[in-house]
C-alpha positions, 0 to 999 in steps of 0.5 A: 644167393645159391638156387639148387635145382633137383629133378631126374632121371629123364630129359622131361626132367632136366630139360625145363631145368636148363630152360629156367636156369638161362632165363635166370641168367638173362634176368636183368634184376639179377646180372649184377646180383651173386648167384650161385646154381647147383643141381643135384640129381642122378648122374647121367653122361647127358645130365653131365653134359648139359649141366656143364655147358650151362656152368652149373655145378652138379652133385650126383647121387644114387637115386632109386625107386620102387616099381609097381609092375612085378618082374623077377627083373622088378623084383630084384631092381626094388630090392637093390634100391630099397637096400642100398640106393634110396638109403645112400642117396639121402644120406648123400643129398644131406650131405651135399644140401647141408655143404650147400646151403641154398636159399631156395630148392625148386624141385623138377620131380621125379625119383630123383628129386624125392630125397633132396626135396626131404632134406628141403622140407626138414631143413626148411628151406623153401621148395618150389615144385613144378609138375609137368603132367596133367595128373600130379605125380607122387613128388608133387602129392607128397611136397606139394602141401609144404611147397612155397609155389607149385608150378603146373603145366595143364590148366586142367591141373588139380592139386588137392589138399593145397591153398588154390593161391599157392598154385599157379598154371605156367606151362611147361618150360621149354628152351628157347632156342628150341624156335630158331630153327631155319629151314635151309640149315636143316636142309643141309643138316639132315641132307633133305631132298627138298621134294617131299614133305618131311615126317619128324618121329621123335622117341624123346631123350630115352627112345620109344622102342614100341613106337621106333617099331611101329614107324619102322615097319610102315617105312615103306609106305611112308618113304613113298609119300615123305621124308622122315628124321627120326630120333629112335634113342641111344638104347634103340638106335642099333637095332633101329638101323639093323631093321631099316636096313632090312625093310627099304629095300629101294636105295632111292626110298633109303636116302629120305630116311635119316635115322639118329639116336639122340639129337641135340638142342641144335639138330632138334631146332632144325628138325622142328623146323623142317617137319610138316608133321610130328609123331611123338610120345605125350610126355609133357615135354614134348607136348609143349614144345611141339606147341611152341613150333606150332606143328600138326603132330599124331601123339601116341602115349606111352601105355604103361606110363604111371597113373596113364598120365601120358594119355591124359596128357594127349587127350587135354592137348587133343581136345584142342584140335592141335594133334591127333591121338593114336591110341597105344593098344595094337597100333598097327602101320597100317593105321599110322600111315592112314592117319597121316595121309588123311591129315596131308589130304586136308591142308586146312586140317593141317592150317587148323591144327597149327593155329591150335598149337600155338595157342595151346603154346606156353613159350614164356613158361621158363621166364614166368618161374625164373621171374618168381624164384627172383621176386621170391629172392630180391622182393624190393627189386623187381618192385623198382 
């Protein structure tokens, strides 16, 4: 049996990706079956390496979109893509569904997934979509009424036009591992003094620059009262560095503050674990694995996310009481670092908020769809 993955072109995409594609591999219906798993997708060093480790065979392909902001720079970008990398990239996702011929597709969304999920629908070959937001995206919309399943994160999820039976609420699928963090291993990892309570600020696999701006600029305060890790993002990292140099001034403030552009699946899992308190974007991604650690967090969604779904993402896991939303428009560090003493200042504020994490949480959402995708495969078998 072959299972194709799609999806791209973030993290938020291919993260839940690999979460499904090692449960597959410790499905114990399947250790004796033959299957082969493939992604195809935008091409990407990260992409590259993460597929590689996991021994997945990857296709690459143009993948283009169309922005809705007008620029000259959008401008230009729009017609390059429509020209030459939206065309290009179908052709080569023909091409390459064709050579492949999978039994199943499960699509992860994104711009990327458009043209293989076409291919899917034109060949008929069953598609299985997961959303990660609690407002669907235009993947979902567009295949969601010819998708055999349609996975979703948020309860609140509505999928209209779409039999209700066809729809099921998973969670967003995490990496295990991401849980098995230890305390005195990121001691030593991240060099952590041990005497303060530690601030983890996480701009997502892309950076957050706005928020990588705000976090900054309140350092001094900050450093003061906690030590921080923080994940700025390749794009944003020298930059980050110019100015943290710039605004501690104290060589003692300096050595709490641990700066880094992208940290893998082994650094995050210690840096989980180390952190009192997360500050985060509200991609979904994060969101659910945030949960999963069972955290306090200040969730600051990205404003021009499409369709705002960043900051519908936030108020859904917000009403739980598991994180604290600060709005994007004119955040100031001032105000973040109210926000974060006035937390600290109620330690049963920061017990509540833990307890409703974890039960937001949805651990096991990456084992819940590889157990569908291999009952839809091997029916007689799971029934044994």
């Amino acid at each position: 049996m072959k299972i194709l993955f799609t999806g791209g072109g973030t993290g938020g995409h291919l993260f839940p990706i690999i979460a499904i594609i090692r449960e597959l591999k410790n499905s114990p219906v399947l250790k004796d079956k033959k299957i082969k798993i493939y992604f195809i997708g935008p091409n990407g060093k990260i992409t590259q390496e993460l597929l590689r480790k996991e021994n997945v065979e990857m296709k690459a392909i143009l993948a283009g979109k169309i922005r809705r902001y007008i620029t000259p720079k959008s401008i230009i970008q729009n017609i390059i893509d429509l020209i030459f990398k939206i065309p290009i990239g179908f052709i080569q996702s023909f091409i390459f569904v064709r050579i492949i011929s999978p039994d199943i597709v499960f699509s992860k969304g994104g711009y990327g997934a458009v043209p293989v999920n076409i291919v899917a629908r034109a060949l008929k070959i069953p598609l299985f979509l997961h959303e990660s937001d609690m407002v669907p995206g235009k993947t979902t919309r567009l295949f969601a009424k010819t998708a055999t399943i349609i996975f979703t994160s948020f309860q609140e999820t509505k999928i209209d036009n779409v039999i209700p039976s066809k729809v099921l609420c998973v969670g967003n699928p995490i990496r295990s591992d991401l849980l098995s963090g230890n305390k005195e291993e990121g001691k030593k990892l991240f060099n952590l003094s041990g005497d303060k309570p530690v601030i983890f600020i996480c701009g997502g696999s892309q950076g957050a620059k706005e928020m990588n701006e705000l976090a900054l600029t309140a350092l001094p305060d900050l450093l003061k009262n906690f030590e921080i890790i923080h994940q700025c993002g390749l794009k944003n990292y020298e930059e980050a560095k110019v100015m943290a140099d710039i605004i501690i001034k104290e060589q003692q403030l300096a050595k709490r503050y641990h700066l880094f552009d992208f940290l893998t699946e082994d650094e995050m899992k210690q840096a989980y674990k180390s952190a009192h308190l997360i500050i985060s974007r509200a991609g979904s991604g994060a969101i659910f694995e945030i949960a999963a650690t069972g955290k306090p967090s200040i969730i600051i969604p990205l404003p021009e996310s499409s369709q705002d779904h960043q900051a519908k993402n936030a108020n859904a896991y917000a009403s739980t009481g598991a994180t604290i939303i600060m709005e994007p428009k004119n955040p100031t560090p001032a105000l973040l670092f109210s926000k974060i003493m006035l937390i600290f200042s109620q330690p049963e504020k920061l017990l509540a908020m833990s307890k409703a994490a974890l039960g937001f949480a949805k651990p096991d959402a990456a084992k819940t769809i590889a157990e569908h995708l291999t009952k839809y495969l091997y029916p007689d078998a799971l029934e044994k």
